[in-house]
N, C-alpha and C positions, 0 to 999 in steps of 0.2 A: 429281923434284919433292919428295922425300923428304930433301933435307940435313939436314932439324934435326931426323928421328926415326929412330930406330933399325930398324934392318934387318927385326925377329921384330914380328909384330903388335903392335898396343900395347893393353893392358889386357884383355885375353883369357883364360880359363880355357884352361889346358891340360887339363882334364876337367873333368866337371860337377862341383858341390859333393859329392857324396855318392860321389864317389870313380867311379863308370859310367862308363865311356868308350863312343866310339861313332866309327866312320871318319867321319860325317858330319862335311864343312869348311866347310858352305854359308852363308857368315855370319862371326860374330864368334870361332868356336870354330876356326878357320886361315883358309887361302886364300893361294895365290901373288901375292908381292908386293903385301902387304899387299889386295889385294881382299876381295870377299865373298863368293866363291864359289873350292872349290878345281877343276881343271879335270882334276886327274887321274884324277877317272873322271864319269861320268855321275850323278850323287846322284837318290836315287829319293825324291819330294817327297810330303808328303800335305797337300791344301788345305785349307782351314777358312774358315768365313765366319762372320759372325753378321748375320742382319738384325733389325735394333732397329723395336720399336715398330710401325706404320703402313706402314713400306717396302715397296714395291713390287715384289714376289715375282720380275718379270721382270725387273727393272733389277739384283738382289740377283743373278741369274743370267748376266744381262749380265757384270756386276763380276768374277762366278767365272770365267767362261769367258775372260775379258779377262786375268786372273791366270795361269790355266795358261799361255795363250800369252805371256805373261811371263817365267814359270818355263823354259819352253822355250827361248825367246830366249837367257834368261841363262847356257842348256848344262843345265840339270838336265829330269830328269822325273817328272811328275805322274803317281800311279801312284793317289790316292784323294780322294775329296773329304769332305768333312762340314759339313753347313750347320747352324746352328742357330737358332733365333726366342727372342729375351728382349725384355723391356720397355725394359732398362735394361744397360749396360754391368756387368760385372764387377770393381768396383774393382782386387780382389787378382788377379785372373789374365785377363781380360774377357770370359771365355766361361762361367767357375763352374769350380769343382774337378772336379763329377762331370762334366762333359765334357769337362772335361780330362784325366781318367783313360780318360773313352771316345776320345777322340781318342789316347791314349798306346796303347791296345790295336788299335785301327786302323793305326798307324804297326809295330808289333812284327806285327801280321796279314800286311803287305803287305812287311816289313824296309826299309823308309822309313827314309832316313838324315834325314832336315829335315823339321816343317812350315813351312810358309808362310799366316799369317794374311791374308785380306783388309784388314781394320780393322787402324787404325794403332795400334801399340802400345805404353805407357808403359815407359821402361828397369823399372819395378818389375816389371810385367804380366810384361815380357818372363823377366826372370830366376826368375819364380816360375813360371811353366809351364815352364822348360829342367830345373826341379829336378821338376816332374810328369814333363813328357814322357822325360826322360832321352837327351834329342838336344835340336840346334838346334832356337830357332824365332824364326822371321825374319817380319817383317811385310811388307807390300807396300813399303813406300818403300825398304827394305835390296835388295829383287830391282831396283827399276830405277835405284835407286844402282847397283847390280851393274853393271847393262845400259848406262848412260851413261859410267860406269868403261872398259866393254870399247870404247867407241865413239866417245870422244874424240878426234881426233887433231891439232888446233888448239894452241897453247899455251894461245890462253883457254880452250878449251873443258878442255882439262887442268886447267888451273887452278880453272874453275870446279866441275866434278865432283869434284876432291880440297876443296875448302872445304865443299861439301853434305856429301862424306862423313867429315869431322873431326866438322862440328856434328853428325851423325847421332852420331857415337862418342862425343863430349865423355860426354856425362850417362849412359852405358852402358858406363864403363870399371870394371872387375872383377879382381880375382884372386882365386886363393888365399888367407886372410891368412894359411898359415902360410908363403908364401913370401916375409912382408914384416918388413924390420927393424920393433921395435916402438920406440914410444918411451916411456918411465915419464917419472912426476911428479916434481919435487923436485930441489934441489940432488946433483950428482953419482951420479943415476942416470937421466940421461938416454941414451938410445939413439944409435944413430951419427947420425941425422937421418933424413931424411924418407922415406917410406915411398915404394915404388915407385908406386904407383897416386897419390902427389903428384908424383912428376919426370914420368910420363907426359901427366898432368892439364897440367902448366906447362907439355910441349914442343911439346904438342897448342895450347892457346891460343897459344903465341908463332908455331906455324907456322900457325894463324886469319888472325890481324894478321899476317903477312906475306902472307898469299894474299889477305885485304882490301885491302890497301896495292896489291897489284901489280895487281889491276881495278879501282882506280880510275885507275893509269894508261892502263889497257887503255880505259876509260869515256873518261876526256881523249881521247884521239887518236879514239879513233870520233867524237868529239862533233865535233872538227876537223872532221874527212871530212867527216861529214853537212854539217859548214858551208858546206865545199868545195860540197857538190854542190847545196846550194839557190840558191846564187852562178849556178849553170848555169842551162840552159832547162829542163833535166832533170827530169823527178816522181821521186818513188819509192814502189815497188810492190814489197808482201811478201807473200808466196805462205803461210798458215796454214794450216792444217787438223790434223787427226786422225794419229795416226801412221798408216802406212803407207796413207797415203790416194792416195798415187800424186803429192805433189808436188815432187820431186826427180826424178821423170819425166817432170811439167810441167815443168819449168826447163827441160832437158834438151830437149826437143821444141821448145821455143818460141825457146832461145839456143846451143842450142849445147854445153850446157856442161859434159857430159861428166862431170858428178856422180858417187857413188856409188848405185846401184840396185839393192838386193836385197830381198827378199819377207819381210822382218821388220821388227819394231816397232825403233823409234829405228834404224835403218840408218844414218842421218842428224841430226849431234848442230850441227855449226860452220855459222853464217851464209853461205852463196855468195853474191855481187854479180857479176848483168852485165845490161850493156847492150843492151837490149831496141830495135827499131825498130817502132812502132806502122805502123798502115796508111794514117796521114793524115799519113807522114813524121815524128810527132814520135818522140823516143827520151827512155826511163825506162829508170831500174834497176830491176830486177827482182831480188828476194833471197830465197831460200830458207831457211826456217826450222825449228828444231829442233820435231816433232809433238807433240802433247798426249794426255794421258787421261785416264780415269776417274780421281780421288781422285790428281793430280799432284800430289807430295808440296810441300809451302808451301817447306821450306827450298830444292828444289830448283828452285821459280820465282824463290825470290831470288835465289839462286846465279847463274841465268844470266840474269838483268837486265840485264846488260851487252848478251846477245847479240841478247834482246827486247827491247831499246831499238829496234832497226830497226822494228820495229812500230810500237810509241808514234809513232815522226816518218814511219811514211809517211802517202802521199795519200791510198790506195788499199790495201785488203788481198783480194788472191783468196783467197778461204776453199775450198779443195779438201775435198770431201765423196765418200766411197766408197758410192758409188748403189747397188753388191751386200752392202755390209754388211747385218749384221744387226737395227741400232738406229740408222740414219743421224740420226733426231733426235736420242738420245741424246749421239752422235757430236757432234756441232753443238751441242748445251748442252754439254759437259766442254768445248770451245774457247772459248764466249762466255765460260761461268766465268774461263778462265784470261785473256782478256783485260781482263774489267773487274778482274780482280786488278791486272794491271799496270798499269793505266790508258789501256787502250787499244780500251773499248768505244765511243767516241765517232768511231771512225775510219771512214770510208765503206767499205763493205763487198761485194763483188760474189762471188756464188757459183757454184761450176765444179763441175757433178756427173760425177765421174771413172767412169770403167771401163764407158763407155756399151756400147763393144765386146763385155762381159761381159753386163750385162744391160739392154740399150738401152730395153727398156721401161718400168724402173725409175726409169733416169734420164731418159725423156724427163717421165714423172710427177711428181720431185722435182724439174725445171726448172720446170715449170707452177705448181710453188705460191710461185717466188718471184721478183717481179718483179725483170726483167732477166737471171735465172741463166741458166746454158747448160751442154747436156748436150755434154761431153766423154770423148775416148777419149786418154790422153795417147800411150798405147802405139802404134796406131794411125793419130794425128794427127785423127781423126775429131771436128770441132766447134772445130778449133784457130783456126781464122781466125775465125769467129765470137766466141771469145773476147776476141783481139785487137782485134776491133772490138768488144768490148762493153767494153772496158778504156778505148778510146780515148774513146768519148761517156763512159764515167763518169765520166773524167779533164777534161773539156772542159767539163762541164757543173757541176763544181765549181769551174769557174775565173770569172773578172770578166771580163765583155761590155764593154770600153771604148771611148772617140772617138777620137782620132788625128789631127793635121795633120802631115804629114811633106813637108818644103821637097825641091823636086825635085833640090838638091843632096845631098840625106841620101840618096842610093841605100841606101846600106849600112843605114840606119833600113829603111827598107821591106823589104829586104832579111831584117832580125831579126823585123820584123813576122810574114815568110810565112814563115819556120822556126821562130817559137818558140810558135806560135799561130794561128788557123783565122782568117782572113779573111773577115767573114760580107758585105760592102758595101765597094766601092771603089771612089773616084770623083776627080774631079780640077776645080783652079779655077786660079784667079789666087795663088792661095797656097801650093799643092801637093797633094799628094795627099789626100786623106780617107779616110779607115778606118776602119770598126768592127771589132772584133779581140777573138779572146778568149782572154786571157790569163792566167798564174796570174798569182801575187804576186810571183816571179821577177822575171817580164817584166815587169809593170807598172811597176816602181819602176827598169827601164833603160831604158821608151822616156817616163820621167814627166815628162821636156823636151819630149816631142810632143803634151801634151795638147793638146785644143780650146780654142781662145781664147787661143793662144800663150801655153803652158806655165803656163795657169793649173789648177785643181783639174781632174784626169780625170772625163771625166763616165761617168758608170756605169749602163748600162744591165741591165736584167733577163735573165741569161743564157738 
C-alpha cells in the first residue's frame, strides 16, 4: 500500500535533536515497515496521564489502566506509571517542564525506552518533551494506530488504518535540518530545491487523495449492497459494543461464522456479514463490527466511516456489554459517544450483557436496569435463544401493522405475506383472503397492490 512513499520512514529523526540516541522505536523514531512500533524486542513503556480540572479520579484511572492494556496489545511493556493533576493543559509540553523532567528521571529509573501519554498530544507538545525526555513519546492515538496497523487485514480496513496514520504523521514530520538541502535568497544562489521534509510533506498528501479516492469507491459498492439488501425481506442487524466485549464470539455462536477470537483489544478491525435465521422464521444480516474506547482517536472514526456505515443503515444495533468489566457504564458511554459521532445515536438499540458464565450475578443485575436486555454467555451459549427472540420482537415491533386483501389466486402473495412478516389475523370472504400483517418497509411497498379497498392507500394500524 506504500507505492508512492519511499521504503525508510518518512520524516523521522534518526536521533533526538540534541544528538542522545536511545534503542527505543516505539513511534516516530523507527519501526518495521513503516509502523509505530519496532517489534524487535519488547520496549519497556512509562505511562503518564494528566487529569485536568474537576475529572473524576476513577474514570482518570479507568483511562490508565485501559492504556497499559493498550501498550500491551501493541507488543511493548508498561513498566511505570505517573499521574498528574493541573487546572489546565500545558501549552509547551502539556504536562509543564518540571514534570517532564520528573517523568524523564522515572523513565532513566526504570530504563524505559518510550513514554506513552494518555492525553492526546500537539506535534509541538510532542517534540518538545522528546527533546526533555531524550526518548520517544507517543500519545494514545500513535499505540492504537499501532494496534489497528497490526490488525487490519481487509483491503479497506488496510487502507483505512494507512490514511489515519498519514494524517496522524502529515503535521509531525521532522528532521535533522542539517541533513536538508537549504535554499538562499536572490538571483543565482539559489539551492538545488526543495528540502526533504517538502518532498515527504507532497508524497504523504498525494498518497492522502489517493487512499481518499479509493474509499469512496469502497463507500459506492457498499452503498449498492446495502441497496441490494433492503430490496430483500431481510433487516439488518449490527452487533457494537466495547472492544473485547466478547462480540465476535456472539457472531460466531449465533451464525456460525468462525471469526477471529482472541482475548485482546481490537482482535477484530474488518466488518463480517451473515445470515442470521431469527426464531419466528424471519432471516437478518447480522455484522460484526470494529469495538470502541475510551478517548477513540476522531481521525480514526473517520478513517473507518466507510466500515461504520453498517451501523448508520441498520435496524437494529446489539450493543455487547462486558457484565465482569470493571466500569461497564463507562463502557456503554465511550460507544454512545462514538455513535452519535457518526450519526448513528438515533438507531434502535438492544443490549446483551456478555460473559454471564464469568460473573452471572453481575450480568443478571445489569440486564434488570434495562428494559428488554438480556444476560448472555456467548462462550457458553447460555441466554442465546433468548437473545434471538428478543432481536425478533424488537425487529417486529419497529415494523408497520398493515390490512391486506390477497385474491385466492395470489397464493404466492400470501405466501410472501407468512415469510416476510408475522401474521397477527387471517381470515377469508368472497374477495380473498384478509390479513393484518406486520411488516417492514421492504414488504409493504411489495405487497402495496394488496392493500384494503383494492389497492387503495394501506391502512395502518398501531403496531
Amino acid at each position: 500500500m506504500g507505492d508512492d512513499l519511499p521504503e525508510e520512514p518518512i520524516g523521522v529523526d534518526a536521533e533526538p535533536a540534541d544528538g542522545a540516541s536511545h534503542r527505543g522505536a516505539f513511534g516516530e523514531f523507527g519501526g518495521a515497515n513503516r509502523g509505530l512500533i519496532d517489534r524487535a524486542f519488547r520496549e519497556r513503556i512509562v505511562l503518564a496521564g494528566v487529569a485536568l480540572g474537576r475529572e473524576d479520579p476513577d474514570e482518570v484511572d479507568a483511562s490508565m489502566d485501559e492504556l497499559a492494556r493498550l501498550v500491551d496489545t501493541a507488543g511493548a511493556d508498561p513498566v511505570a506509571r505517573m499521574l498528574q493533576h493541573r487546572d489546565a493543559p500545558d501549552i509547551a509540553t502539556y504536562v509543564g517542564s518540571g514534570k517532564a523532567v520528573e517523568i524523564r528521571d522515572l523513565s532513566q529509573q526504570h530504563d524505559a525506552d518510550t513514554v506513552v501519554f494518555d492525553n492526546e498530544l500537539t506535534p509541538a507538545q510532542q517534540g518538545n518533551l522528546e527533546t526533555i525526555l531524550k526518548r520517544s513519546a507517543l500519545d494514545r492515538t500513535a499505540v492504537i494506530l499501532d494496534i489497528f496497523a497490526q490488525n487490519a487485514s481487509s483491503l479497506a480496513g488496510r487502507t483505512q488504518v494507512e490514511l489515519a496514520q498519514l494524517r496522524y504523521r502529515l503535521p509531525r514530520l521532522r528532521r535533522s535540518g542539517r541533513t536538508f538541502s537549504q535554499q538562499a535568497g536572490g538571483i543565482g544562489t539559489r539551492g538545488p530545491g526543495e528540502t526533504q521534509l517538502e518532498v515527504d510533506r507532497r508524497r504523504i498528501m498525494r498518497r492522502i487523495r489517493k487512499l481518499e479516492k479509493d474509499l469512496v469507491g469502497v463507500r459506492q459498492n457498499r452503498a449498492t449492497q446495502s441497496k441490494r439488501r433492503r430490496r430483500t425481506s431481510n433487516r439488518s442487524v449490527a452487533i457494537v459494543g466495547y472492544t473485547n466485549a466478547g462480540k465476535s464470539t456472539l457472531l460466531n455462536r449465533m451464525t456460525d461464522a468462525d471469526v477471529l477470537v482472541e482475548d485482546r483489544l481490537f482482535a477484530t478491525l474488518d466488518a463480517t456479514t451473515r445470515r442470521l435465521e431469527l426464531p419466528g422464521g424471519e432471516a437478518v444480516f447480522l455484522t460484526d463490527t470494529v469495538g470502541f474506547v475510551r478517548k477513540l482517536p476522531h481521525q480514526l472514526v473517520e478513517a473507518f466511516r466507510t466500515t461504520l456505515d453498517v451501523v448508520v443503515d441498520a435496524d437494529l444495533l446489539v450493543h455487547v456489554v462486558d457484565s465482569s468489566a470493571l466500569d461497564p457504564f463507562g463502557d456503554i458511554d465511550a460507544v454512545r459517544g462514538v455513535l452519535r459521532e457518526i450519526g448513528a445515536e438515533d438507531v434502535p438499540e438492544l443490549y446483551a450483557f456478555n460473559k454471564a458464565d464469568t460473573d452471572p450475578v453481575a450480568a443478571a443485575r445489569l440486564a434488570a436496569r434495562e428494559e428488554g436486555a438480556v444476560a448472555v454467555s456467548a462462550v457458553t451459549g447460555e441466554g442465546i435463544e433468548d437473545l434471538l427472540a428478543a432481536i425478533g420482537r424488537r425487529l417486529r415491533s419497529s415494523a408497520r401493522v398493515v390490512s391486506l386483501v390477497v385474491p385466492f389466486d395470489r397464493g404466492d402473495a400470501l405466501a410472501m405475506a407468512h415469510r416476510e412478516g408475522e401474521v397477527l389475523d387471517e381470515s377469508s370472504d368472497e374477495h380473498g383472503w384478509r390479513l393484518r400483517v406486520r411488516l417492514d418497509e421492504g414488504s409493504v411497498g411489495r405487497l402495496a397492490e394488496f392493500a384494503e379497498e383494492g389497492g387503495g392507500p394501506i391502512v395502518l394500524d398501531s403496531p
